[in-house]
C-alpha positions in Angstrom: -37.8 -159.2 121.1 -36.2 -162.4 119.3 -33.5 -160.0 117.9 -29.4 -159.9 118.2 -28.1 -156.4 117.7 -24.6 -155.9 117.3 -23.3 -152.3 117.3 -20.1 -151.5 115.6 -18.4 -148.0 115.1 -19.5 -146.0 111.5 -17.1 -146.8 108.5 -14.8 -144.2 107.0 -16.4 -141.2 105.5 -17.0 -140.4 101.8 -17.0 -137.0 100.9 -19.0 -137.3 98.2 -22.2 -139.9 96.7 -25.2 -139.9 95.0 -27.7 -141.3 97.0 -29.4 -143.4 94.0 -26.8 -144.4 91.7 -27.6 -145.1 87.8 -28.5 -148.2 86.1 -25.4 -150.0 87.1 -25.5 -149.7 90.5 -22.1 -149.6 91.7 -22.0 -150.4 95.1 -18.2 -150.5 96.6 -17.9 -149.8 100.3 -14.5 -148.1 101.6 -14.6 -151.1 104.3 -16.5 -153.5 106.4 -16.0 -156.1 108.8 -16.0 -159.3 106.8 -13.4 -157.5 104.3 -16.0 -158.3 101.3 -18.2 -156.1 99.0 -21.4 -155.5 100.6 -24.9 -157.3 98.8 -28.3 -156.6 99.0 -28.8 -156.6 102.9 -28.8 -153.0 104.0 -31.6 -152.1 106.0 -33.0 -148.1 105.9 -34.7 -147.8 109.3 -37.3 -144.3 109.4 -38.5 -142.8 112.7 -40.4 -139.4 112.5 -43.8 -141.0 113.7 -44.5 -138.8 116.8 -42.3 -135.9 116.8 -44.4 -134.1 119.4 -42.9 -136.4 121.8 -39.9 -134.5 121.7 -36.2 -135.6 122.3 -33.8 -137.3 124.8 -30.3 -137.9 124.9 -28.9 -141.6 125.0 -25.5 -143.3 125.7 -22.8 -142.7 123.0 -24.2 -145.8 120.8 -27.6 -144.2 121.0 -29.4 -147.1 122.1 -31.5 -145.5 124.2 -31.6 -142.2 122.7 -35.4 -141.1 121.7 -36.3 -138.7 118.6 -36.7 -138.3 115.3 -34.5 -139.8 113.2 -32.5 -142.2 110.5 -30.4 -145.6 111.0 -28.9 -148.3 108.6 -27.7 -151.6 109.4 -27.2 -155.2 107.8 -29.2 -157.9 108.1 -26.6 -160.4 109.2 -28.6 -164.1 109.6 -32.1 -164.9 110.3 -33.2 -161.9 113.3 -29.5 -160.8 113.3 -29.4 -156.7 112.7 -25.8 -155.3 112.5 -26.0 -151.6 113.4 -24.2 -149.2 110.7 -25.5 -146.0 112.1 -27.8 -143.5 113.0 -28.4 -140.0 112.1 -30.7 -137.5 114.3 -32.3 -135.3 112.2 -31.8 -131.2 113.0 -29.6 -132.3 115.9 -26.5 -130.8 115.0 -26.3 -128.4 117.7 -26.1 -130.6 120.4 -23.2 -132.5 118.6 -25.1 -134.8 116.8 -26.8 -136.3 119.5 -30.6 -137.2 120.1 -30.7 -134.0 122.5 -30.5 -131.2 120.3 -33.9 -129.2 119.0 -35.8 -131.0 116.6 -36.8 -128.7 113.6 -38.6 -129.2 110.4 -39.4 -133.0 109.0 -39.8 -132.0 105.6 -36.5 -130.1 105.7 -34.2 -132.6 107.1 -35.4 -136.3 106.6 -33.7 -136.3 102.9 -30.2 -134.6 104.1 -30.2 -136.5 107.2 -30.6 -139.9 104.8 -27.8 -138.3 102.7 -25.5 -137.8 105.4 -26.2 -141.2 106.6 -25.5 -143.0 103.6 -22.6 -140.5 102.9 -20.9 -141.5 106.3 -21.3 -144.7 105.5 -19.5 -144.9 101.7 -22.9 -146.1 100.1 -25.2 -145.9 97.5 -28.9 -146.8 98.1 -28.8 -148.6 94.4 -27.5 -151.8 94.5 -27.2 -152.1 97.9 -30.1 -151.2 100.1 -32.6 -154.6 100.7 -35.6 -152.5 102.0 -36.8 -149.3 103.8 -38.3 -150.0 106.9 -40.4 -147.2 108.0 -42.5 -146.8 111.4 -46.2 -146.3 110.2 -47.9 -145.2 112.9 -50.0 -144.5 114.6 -48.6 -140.7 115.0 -49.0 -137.6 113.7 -51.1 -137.5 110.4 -48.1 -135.1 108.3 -45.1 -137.0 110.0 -46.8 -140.5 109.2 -47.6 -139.1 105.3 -44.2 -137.9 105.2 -41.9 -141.3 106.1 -44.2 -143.6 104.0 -43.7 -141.2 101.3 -40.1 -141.0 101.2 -40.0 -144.7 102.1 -42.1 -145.1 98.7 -40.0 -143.1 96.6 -36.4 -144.1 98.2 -37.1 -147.9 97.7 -38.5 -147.5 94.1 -35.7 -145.9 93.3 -33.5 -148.0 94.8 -35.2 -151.3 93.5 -36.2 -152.0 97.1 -38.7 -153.4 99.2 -40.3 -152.1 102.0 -41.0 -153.1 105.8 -44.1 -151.5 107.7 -43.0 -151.5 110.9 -46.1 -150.2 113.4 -45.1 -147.8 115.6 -46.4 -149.9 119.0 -44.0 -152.6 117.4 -40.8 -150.2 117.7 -41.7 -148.9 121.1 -42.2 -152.4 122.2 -38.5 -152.9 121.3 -37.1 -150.2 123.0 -38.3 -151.5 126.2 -35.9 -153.1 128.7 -35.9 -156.4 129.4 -36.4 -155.3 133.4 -40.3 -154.8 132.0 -41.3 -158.3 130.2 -41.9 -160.5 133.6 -45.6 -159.1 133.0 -47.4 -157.8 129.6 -46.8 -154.4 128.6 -49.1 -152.0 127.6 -48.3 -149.3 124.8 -50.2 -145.9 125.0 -49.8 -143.8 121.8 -51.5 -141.2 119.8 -53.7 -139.8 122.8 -56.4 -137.7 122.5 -58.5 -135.9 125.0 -59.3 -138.6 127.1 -58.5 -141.2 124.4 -55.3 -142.9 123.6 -54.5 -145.7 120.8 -53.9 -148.6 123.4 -51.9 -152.4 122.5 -50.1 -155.0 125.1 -47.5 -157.1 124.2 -46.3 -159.7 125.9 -42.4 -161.2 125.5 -42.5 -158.5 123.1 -44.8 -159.6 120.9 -48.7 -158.3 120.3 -51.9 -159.9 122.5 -54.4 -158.5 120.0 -54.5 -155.6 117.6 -54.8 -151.7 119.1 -57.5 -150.1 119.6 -58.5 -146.0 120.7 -59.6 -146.3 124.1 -61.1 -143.8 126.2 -60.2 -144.1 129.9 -62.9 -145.8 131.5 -62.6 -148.6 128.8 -58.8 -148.7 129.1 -58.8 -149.4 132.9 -59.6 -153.1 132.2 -56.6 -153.6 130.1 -54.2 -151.7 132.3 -55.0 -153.9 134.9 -53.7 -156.9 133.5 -50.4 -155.3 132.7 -47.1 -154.9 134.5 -45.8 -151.5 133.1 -47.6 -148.8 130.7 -45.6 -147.1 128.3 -46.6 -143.4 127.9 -45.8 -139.9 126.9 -46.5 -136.6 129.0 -50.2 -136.2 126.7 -51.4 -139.8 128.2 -54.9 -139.6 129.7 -55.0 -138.7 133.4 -57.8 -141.7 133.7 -54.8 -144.3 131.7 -52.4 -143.0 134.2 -54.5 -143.3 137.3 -55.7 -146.6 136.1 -51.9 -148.2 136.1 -51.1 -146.2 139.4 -53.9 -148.1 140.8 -53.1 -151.5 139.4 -49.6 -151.0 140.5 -47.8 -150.9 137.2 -44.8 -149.6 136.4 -45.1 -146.4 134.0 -42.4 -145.4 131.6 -42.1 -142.9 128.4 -41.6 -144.3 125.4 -38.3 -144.5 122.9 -39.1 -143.7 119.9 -35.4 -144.1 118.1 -34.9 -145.4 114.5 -32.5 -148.1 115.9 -36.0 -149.6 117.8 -37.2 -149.8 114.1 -34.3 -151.5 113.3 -35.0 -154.1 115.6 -38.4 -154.5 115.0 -38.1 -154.8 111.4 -36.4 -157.9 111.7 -38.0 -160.8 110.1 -41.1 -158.8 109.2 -42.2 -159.1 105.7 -40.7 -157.4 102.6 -43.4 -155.6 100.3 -44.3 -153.7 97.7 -43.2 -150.0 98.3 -46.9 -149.4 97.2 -49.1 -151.2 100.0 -46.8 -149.3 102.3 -49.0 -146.7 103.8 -49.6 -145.2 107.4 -51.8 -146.0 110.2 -53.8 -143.9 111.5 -55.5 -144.4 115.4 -58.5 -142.3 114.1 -60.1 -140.4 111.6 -58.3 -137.0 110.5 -60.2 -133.8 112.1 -60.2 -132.2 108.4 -62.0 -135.4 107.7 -64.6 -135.5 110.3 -65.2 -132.1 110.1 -66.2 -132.9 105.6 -68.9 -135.5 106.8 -70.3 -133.4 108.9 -71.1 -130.4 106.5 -72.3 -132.9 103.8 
């Protein structure tokens, strides 16, 4: 990905903040790096796409931590992204870490935002750029759920938002070991379908498409490594086992957003909205009895 990340340690803590200030929009930090007040380059990064994917532990930065959860950074130059920090939703348990057992969405994606700008000494008023939220495609209530709050947090914030697709985050997450060939990025399977895209130097070929195995096995071939999860098609897995590609699970980590929302557009919180792989079930299920 054309993206410098720099990591740095979190700032002192504020014990307390209002997540949206009032109309003035006081925005004083308790520090930063430079040793100026902060302006209108925070970045809020949302990852709750595909919970059922479930959790894994990183390094002590995170970077390669997957789950569910919050990060904020700076924008710091043209595809610079200066890590603040990250917040694992329903992850106290295991410390704070990426490993613990994720719990309720609805429950924890506002606190978790709260903590983060709490740890941080901010206020989303005043200081937060845009909300950059992966859209899918994922699960139908977690996809509804982060464009919502993305909507609402960046209205009230008198911020922008950045649609980050989910294919697009992954893509980021993968090492640089795995870009000699296109890679191919499996999500939101199905039976014997799965939502398939290839990127190449990290960037997409084409749009993605639901696949069903058999059709799949063409594109597979032409890839060098197929990212993923445990609910992939046995057809998609025994189509990259017989091309020879490398498979690997995805990361699915609100820093990858990060990354990936760097120099995508800013827009209106209200043409933010998810995307789906397929039609809802609920929705199928309507046309049918009409």
């Amino acid at each position: 990905m054309h993206c410098l990340l720099r990591i740095r340690s979190p700032v002192t803590r504020c014990d307390s903040f209002a997540l949206l200030a009032g109309a003035s929009g006081s925005c004083d930090r308790v520090s930063t790096l430079s040793g100026v007040l902060p302006d209108r380059h925070h970045i809020l990064a949302i990852e709750i796409s595909n919970p059922g994917a479930g959790v894994r532990g990183g390094d002590g930065a995170g970077a390669q931590a997957s789950g569910p959860g919050v990060a904020l950074g700076r924008v710091d130059g043209p595809g610079r992204v200066e890590l603040a920090s990250i917040e694992w939703l329903n992850a106290a348990a295991a410390g704070g870490g990426a490993a613990g057992r994720f719990g309720g969405l609805d429950d924890d994606l506002m606190p978790a935002i709260s903590r983060l700008f709490a740890r941080e000494g901010l206020v989303a008023r005043g200081c937060l750029r845009a909300v950059a939220v992966s859209i899918g495609p994922g699960g139908y209530t977690s996809l509804r759920i982060a464009c919502a709050a993305a909507k609402m947090i960046a209205e009230g914030a008198g911020a922008a938002c950045i649609s980050v697709p989910t294919a697009a985050a992954v893509a980021a997450g993968v090492g640089a070991e795995h870009w000699d060939r296109p890679v191919g990025i499996a999500l939101a399977s199905k039976g014997d379908a799965a939502w398939l895209q290839v990127f190449e130097r990290g960037e997409p070929t084409g749009p993605g498409r639901v696949l069903s195995g058999d059709e799949a096995a063409g594109v597979i071939g032409g890839v060098g490594t197929l990212v993923g999860d445990a609910h992939l098609p046995g057809a998609m897995r025994l189509a990259a086992e017989r091309a020879g590609a490398r498979m690997i699970e995805p990361v699915f980590s609100p820093l990858s957003v990060l990354v990936a929302a760097a120099g995508r557009p800013e827009i209106d919180p209200a043409l933010c909205n998810p995307l789906y792989p397929r039609e809802p079930d609920a929705v199928t299920l309507w046309r049918a009895r009409k």
